[in-house]
TIVO-2410 file (N, C-alpha, C; in nm, 3 decimals):
# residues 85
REC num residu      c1      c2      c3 atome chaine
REC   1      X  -2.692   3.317  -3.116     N      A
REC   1      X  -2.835   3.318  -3.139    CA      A
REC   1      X  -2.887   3.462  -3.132     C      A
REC   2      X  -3.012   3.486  -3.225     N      A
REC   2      X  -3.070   3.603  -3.229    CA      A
REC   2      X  -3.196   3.633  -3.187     C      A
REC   3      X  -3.210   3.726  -3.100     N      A
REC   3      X  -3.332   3.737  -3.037    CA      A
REC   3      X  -3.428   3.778  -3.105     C      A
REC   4      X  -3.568   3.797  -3.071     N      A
REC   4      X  -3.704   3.809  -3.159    CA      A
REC   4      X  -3.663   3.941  -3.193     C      A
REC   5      X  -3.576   4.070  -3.081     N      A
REC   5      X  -3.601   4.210  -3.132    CA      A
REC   5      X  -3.464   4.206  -3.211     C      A
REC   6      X  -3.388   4.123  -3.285     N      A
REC   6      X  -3.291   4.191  -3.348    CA      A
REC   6      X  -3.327   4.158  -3.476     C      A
REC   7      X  -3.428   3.969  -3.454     N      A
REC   7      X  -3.472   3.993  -3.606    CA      A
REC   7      X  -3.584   4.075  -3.662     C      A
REC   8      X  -3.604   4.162  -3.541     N      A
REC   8      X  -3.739   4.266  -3.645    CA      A
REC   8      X  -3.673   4.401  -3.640     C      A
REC   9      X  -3.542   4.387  -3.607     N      A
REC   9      X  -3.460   4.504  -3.669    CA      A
REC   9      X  -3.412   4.467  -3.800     C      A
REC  10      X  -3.349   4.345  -3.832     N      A
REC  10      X  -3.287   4.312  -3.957    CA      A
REC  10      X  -3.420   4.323  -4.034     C      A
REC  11      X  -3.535   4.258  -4.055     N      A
REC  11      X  -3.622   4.279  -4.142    CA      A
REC  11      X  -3.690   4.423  -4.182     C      A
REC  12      X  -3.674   4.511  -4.032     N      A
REC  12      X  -3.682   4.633  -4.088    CA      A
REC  12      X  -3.576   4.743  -4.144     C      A
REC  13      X  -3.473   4.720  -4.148     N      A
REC  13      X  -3.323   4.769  -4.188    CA      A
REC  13      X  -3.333   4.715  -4.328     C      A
REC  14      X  -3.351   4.606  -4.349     N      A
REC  14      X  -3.386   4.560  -4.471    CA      A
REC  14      X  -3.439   4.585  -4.590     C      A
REC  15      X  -3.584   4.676  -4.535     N      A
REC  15      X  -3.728   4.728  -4.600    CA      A
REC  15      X  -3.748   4.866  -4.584     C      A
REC  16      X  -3.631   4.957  -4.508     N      A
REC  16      X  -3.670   5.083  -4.450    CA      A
REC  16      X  -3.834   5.079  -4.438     C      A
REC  17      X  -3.878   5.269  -4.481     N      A
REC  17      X  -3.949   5.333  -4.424    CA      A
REC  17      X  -4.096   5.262  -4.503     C      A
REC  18      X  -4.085   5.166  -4.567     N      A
REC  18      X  -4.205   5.088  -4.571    CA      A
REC  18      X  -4.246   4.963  -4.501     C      A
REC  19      X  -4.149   4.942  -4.462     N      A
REC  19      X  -4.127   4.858  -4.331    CA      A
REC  19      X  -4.287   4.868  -4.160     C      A
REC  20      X  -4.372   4.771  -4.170     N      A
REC  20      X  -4.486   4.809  -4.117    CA      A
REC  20      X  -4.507   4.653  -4.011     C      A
REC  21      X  -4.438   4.656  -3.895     N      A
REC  21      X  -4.446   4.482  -3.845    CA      A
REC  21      X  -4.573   4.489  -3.830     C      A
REC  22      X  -4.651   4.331  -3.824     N      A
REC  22      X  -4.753   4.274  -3.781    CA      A
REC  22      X  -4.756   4.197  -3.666     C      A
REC  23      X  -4.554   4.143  -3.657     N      A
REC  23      X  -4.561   4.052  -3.571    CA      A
REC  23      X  -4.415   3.955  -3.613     C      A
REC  24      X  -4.390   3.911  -3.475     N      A
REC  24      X  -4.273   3.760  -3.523    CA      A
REC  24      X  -4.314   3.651  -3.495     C      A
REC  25      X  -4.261   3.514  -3.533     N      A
REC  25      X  -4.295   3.399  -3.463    CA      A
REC  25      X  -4.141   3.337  -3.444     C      A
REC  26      X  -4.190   3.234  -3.387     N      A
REC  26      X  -4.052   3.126  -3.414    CA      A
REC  26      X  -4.083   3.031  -3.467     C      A
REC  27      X  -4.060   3.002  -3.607     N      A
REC  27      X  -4.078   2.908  -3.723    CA      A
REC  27      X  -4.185   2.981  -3.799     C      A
REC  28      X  -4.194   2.866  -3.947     N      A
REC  28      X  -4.289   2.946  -4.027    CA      A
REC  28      X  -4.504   2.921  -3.963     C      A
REC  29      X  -4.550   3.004  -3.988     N      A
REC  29      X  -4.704   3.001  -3.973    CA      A
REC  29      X  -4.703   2.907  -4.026     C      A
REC  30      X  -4.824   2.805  -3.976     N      A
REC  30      X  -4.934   2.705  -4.051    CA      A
REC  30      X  -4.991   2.786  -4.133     C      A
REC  31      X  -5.044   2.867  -4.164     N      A
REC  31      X  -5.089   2.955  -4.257    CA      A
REC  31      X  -5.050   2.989  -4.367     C      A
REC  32      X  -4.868   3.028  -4.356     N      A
REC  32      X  -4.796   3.058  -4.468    CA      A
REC  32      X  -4.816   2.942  -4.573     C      A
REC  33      X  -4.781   2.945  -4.720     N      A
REC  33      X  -4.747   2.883  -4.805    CA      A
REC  33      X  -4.600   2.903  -4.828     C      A
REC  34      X  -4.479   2.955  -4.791     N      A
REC  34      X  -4.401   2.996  -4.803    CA      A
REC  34      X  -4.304   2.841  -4.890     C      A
REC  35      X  -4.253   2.886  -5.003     N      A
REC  35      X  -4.142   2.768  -5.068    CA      A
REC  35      X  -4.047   2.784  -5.057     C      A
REC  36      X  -3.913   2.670  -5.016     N      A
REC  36      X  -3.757   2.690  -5.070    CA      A
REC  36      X  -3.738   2.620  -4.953     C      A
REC  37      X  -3.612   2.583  -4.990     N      A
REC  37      X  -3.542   2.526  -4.877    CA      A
REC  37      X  -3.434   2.504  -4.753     C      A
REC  38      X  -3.502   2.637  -4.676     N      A
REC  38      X  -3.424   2.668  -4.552    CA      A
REC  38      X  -3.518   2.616  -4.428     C      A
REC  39      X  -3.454   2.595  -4.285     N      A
REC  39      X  -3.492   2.541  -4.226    CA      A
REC  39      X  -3.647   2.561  -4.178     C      A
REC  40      X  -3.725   2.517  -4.122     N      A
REC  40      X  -3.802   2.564  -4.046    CA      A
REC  40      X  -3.902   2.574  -3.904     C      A
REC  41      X  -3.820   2.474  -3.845     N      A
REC  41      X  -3.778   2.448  -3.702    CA      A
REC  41      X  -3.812   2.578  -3.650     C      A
REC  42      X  -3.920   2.570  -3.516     N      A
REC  42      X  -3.929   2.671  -3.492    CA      A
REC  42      X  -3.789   2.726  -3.411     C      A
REC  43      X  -3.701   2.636  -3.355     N      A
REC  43      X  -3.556   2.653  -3.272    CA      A
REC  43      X  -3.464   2.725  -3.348     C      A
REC  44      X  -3.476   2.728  -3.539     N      A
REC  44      X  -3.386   2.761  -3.592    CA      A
REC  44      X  -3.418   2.869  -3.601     C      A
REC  45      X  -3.521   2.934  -3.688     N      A
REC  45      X  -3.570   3.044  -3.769    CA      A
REC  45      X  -3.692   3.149  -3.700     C      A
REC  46      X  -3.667   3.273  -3.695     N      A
REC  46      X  -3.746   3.365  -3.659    CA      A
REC  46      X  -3.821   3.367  -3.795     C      A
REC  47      X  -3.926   3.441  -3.817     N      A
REC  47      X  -4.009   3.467  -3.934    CA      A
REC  47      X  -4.092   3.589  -3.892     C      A
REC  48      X  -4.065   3.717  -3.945     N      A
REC  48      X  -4.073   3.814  -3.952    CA      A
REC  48      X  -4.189   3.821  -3.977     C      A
REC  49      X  -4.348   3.891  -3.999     N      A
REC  49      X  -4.461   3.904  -4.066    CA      A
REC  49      X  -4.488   4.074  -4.033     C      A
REC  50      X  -4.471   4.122  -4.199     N      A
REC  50      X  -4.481   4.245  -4.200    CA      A
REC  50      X  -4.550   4.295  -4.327     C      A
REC  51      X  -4.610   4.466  -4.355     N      A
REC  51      X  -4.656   4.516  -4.459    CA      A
REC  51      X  -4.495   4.612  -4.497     C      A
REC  52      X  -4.525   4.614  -4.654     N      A
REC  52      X  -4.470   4.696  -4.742    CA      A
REC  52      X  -4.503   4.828  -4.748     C      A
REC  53      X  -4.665   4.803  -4.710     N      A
REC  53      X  -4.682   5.003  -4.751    CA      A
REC  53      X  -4.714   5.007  -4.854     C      A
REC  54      X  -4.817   4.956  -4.952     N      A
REC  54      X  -4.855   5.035  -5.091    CA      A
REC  54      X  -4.886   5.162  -5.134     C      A
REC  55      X  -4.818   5.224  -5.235     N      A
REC  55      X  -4.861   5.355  -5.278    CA      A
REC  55      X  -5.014   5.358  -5.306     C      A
REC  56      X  -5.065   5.249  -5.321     N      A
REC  56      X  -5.186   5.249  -5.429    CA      A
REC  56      X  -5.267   5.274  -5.271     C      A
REC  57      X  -5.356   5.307  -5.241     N      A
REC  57      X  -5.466   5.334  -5.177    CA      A
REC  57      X  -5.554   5.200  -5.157     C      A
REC  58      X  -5.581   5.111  -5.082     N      A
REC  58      X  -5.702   5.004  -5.114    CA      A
REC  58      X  -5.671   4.890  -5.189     C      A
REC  59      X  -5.531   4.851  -5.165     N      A
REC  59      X  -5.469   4.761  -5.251    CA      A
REC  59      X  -5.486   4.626  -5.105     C      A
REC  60      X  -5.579   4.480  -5.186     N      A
REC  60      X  -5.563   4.397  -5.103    CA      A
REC  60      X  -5.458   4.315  -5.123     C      A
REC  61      X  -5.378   4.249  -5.041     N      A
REC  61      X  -5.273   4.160  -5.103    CA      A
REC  61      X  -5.226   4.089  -4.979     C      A
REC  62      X  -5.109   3.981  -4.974     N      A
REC  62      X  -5.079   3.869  -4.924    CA      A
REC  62      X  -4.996   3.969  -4.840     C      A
REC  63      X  -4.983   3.923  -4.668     N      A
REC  63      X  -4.859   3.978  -4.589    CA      A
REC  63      X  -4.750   3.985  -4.632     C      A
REC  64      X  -4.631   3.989  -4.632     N      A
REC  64      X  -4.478   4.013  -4.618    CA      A
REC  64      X  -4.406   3.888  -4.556     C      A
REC  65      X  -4.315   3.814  -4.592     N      A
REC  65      X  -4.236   3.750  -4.482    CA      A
REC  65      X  -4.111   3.753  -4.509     C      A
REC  66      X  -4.060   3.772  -4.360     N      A
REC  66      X  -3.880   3.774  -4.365    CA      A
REC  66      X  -3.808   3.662  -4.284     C      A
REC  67      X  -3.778   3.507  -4.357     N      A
REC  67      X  -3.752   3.466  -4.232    CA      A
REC  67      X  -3.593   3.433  -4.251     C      A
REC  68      X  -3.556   3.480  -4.080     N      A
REC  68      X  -3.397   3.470  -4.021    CA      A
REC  68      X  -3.355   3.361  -3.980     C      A
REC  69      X  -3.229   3.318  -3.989     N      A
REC  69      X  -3.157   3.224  -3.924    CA      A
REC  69      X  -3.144   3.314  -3.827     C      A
REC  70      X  -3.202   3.183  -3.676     N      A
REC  70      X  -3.102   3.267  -3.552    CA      A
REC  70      X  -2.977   3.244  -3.497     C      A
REC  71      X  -2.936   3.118  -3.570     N      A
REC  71      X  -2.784   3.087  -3.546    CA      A
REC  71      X  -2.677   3.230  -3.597     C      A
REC  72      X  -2.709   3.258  -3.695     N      A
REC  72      X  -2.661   3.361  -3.786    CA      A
REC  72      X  -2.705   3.514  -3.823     C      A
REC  73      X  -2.833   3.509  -3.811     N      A
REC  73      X  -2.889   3.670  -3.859    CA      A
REC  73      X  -2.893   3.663  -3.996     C      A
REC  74      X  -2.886   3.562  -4.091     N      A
REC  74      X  -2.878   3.569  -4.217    CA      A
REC  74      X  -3.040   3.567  -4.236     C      A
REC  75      X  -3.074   3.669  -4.363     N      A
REC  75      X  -3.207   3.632  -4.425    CA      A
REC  75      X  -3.255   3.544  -4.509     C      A
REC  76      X  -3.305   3.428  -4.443     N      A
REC  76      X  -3.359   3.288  -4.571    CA      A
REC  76      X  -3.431   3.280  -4.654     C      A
REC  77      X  -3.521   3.400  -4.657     N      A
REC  77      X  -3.652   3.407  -4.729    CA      A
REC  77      X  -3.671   3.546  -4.748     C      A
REC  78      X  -3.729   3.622  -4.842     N      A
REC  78      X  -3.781   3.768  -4.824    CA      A
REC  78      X  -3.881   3.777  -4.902     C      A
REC  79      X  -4.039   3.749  -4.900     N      A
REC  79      X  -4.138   3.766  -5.014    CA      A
REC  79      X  -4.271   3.769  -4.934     C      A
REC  80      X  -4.346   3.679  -5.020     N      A
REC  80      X  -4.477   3.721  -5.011    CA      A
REC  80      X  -4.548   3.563  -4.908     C      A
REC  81      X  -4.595   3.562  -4.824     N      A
REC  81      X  -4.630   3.503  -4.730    CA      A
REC  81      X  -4.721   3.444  -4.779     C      A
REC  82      X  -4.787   3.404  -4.887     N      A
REC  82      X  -4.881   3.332  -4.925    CA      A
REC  82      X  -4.998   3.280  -4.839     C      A
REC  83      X  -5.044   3.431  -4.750     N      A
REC  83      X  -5.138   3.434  -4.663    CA      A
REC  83      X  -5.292   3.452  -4.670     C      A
REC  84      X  -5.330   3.516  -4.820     N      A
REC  84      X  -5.429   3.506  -4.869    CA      A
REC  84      X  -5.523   3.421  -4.868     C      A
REC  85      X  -5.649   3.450  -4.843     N      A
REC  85      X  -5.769   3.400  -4.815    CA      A
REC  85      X  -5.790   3.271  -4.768     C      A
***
């Protein structure tokens, strides 16, 4: 099993120097819209919530999500958190 700080090393190893955490949970947010089909038990999966870093100046847009198996350290998901409004 993987602890909260190794999966916000893998998600930032992942994303380097645009890499910006907000935060982890265990399982996905009620909030997220996130699709596909990996687990989401909060027991199984860490879920990463982070920024990219836009070049653009004043760019609004949806959080980041990275979510981990903690059995494994594998990444299940890597996109857009469908956190918007």
């Amino acid at each position: 099993m993987i602890t909260e700080e190794e999966a916000i090393a893998i998600a930032e190893k992942l994303h380097g120097a645009k890499f910006e955490l907000y935060g982890a949970t265990r399982g996905i947010p009620s909030n997220f819209a996130i699709y596909g089909s990996f687990p989401r038990n909060p027991d199984d999966v860490w879920c990463v919530y982070c920024s990219l870093r836009s070049e653009r100046a004043g760019v609004i847009a949806s959080g980041h999500a990275v979510v981990i198996a903690k059995d494994t350290g594998k990444v299940l998901y890597d996109g857009s958190a469908c956190d918007e409004g």
